[in-house]
C-alpha positions, 0 to 999 in steps of 0.5 A: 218338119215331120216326113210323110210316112205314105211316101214309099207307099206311094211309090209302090202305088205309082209303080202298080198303076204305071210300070208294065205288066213284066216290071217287078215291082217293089211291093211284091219284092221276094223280100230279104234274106234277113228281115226288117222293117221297111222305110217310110220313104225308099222302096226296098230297091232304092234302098239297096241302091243307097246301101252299094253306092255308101259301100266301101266296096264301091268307093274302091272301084275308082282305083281299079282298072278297067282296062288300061292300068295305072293309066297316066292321063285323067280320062281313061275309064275306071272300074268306077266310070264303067259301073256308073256308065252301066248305070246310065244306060240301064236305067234309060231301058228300064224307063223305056220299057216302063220296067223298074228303074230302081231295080235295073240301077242297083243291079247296075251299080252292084255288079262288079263289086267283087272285080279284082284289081288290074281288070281282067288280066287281074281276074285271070291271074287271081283265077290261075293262083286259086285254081292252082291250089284248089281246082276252083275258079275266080269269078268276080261274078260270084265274088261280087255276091260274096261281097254283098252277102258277106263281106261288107258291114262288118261281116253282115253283108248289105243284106239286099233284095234277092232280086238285086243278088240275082242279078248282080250275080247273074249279069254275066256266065251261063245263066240269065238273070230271073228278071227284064231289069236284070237282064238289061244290066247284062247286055247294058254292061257290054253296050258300055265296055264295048263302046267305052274301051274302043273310046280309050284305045282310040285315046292311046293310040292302041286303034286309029279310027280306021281300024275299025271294022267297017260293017259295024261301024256302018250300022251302029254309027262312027262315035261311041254315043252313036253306037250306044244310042242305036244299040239301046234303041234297038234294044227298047224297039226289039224288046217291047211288049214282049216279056224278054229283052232282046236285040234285032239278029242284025244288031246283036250279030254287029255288037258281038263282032266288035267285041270279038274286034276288041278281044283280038285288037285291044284286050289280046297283043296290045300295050295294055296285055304287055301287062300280063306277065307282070300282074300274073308275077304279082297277084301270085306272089302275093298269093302265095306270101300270104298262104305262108304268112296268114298272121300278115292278113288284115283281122277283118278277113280271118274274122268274116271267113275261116279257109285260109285259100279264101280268106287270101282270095277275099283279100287280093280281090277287094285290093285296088290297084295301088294298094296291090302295087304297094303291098307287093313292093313292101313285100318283095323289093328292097327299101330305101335306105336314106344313109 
């Protein structure tokens, strides 16, 4: 059976005669860092959202935390979950505001490539060991690029869209992403992780229901897909026709105070921070060992980068969190001996 040569073509056809006038489509895509030739049945964005989800970098997310490490029961989110949530939620949008779907998904699916493990007491301890050494700062945003640009295929890197890289990089710090289906992907990730870690700490026991503050509650609703339900409304309805993605003040206002809520509650002096000390204790030792001994690092990550620091920093970044446990227990606890 032959394929239809048109069908990318066709595609960006639709894409012309359909999205909206402020969707970036696939056709007039600023294009690659290397070239190549073009596939006769994906657009360039669908393509980079096959090449992140065949990545090895995103298989390992389904073993780093989200929040709650190494948690026992099967249903706490992972880093992998969070992504695909984010996804979801991008991508109903994206649709609805007749942006590129195929873009928001792979901005989506790409965007924490580079997270460490542990979460975000991991990103912080990596953080503290490379700023201790260099005065520079870890950032998982950055290193999510690193990772898609360099570090996957080989030394390669998956070679994607300059729409994707920017907003992979650009999903979170100081600066927007350049397009609406970037900029979704960054307040989509918050409407996730915000609704999803008060759904696991719920689950722990960390929050009973009436923790919750009741003014936002009141607005956005009593259950985790009430609340993402009336804040993508709110988004699509307040961003419609208008060139940017925003929120209602209201809305926006009530989102950022059940994040400052779960910083406070869940993320500051809870189980899950009790952590902290010994992922700090861990990521350095392990920092440090492999600065003294670099023989010990794997041949790919002296191969793709040549500073000592940064191949180190490459290497605990892309560790899962059982694998960073394992490392570390290899390294500093004694062995059993079956005598």
């Amino acid at each position: 059976m032959r394929t239809n040569p048109t069908a990318a073509r066709i595609t960006e056809m639709w894409e012309e005669a359909n999205l909206s006038k402020y969707a970036v489509k696939a056709a007039a895509s600023l294009g690659r860092a290397g070239p190549e030739e073009p596939c006769s049945l994906r657009t360039c964005f669908q393509r980079d959202r096959d090449r992140i989800v065949h990545s090895k970098s995103f298989r390992r997310l389904k073993h780093k935390t989200q929040v709650f490490i190494a948690p026992e029961g099967d249903h706490y989110r992972t880093r992998l979950t969070h992504t695909l949530e984010v996804s979801g939620i991008s991508r109903t949008a994206a649709r609805a505001l007749r942006l590129n779907e195929d873009l928001a998904e792979a901005i989506s699916l790409g965007h924490d490539l580079g997270h460490t493990p542990f979460g975000h007491i991991g990103e912080d301890a990596l953080c503290a060991s490379l700023e201790r050494r260099t005065g520079n700062r870890f950032e998982h945003n950055h290193q999510s690029l690193r990772v898609v640009q360099r570090l996957e295929n080989g030394g390669r890197g998956l070679n994607l869209c300059r729409e994707v890289e920017d907003g992979i990089l650009n999903h979170t710090g100081p600066d927007l992403p350049s397009t609406l289906e970037g900029r979704i992907v960054r307040i989509a990730d918050r409407v996730a992780y915000i609704n999803h870690d008060i759904d696991d700490a719920l689950r722990s026991g960390i929050l009973d229901p009436e923790d919750l503050p009741d003014a936002e509650i009141s607005l956005l609703g009593g259950t985790g897909s009430q609340r993402i339900d009336a804040l993508v409304h709110d988004l699509v309805v307040s961003s419609w026709e208008k060139g940017e993605i925003i929120q209602s003040p209201e809305v926006e206002a009530a989102m950022n105070n059940m994040r400052s809520f779960l910083y406070e509650r869940v993320y500051i002096g809870s189980v899950a921070s009790r952590e902290t000390e010994r992922v700090d204790r861990l990521v350095e030792s392990l920092f440090a060992y492999y600065l003294d001994n670099p023989a010990l690092l794997p041949g790919w990550v002296q191969e793709y980068e040549n500073d000592l620091t940064t191949q180190v920093t490459d290497y605990i970044a892309g560790m899962t969190d059982r694998y960073a446990i394992k490392a570390f227990r290899e390294l500093f606890l004694p062995s059993e001996w079956d005598l």
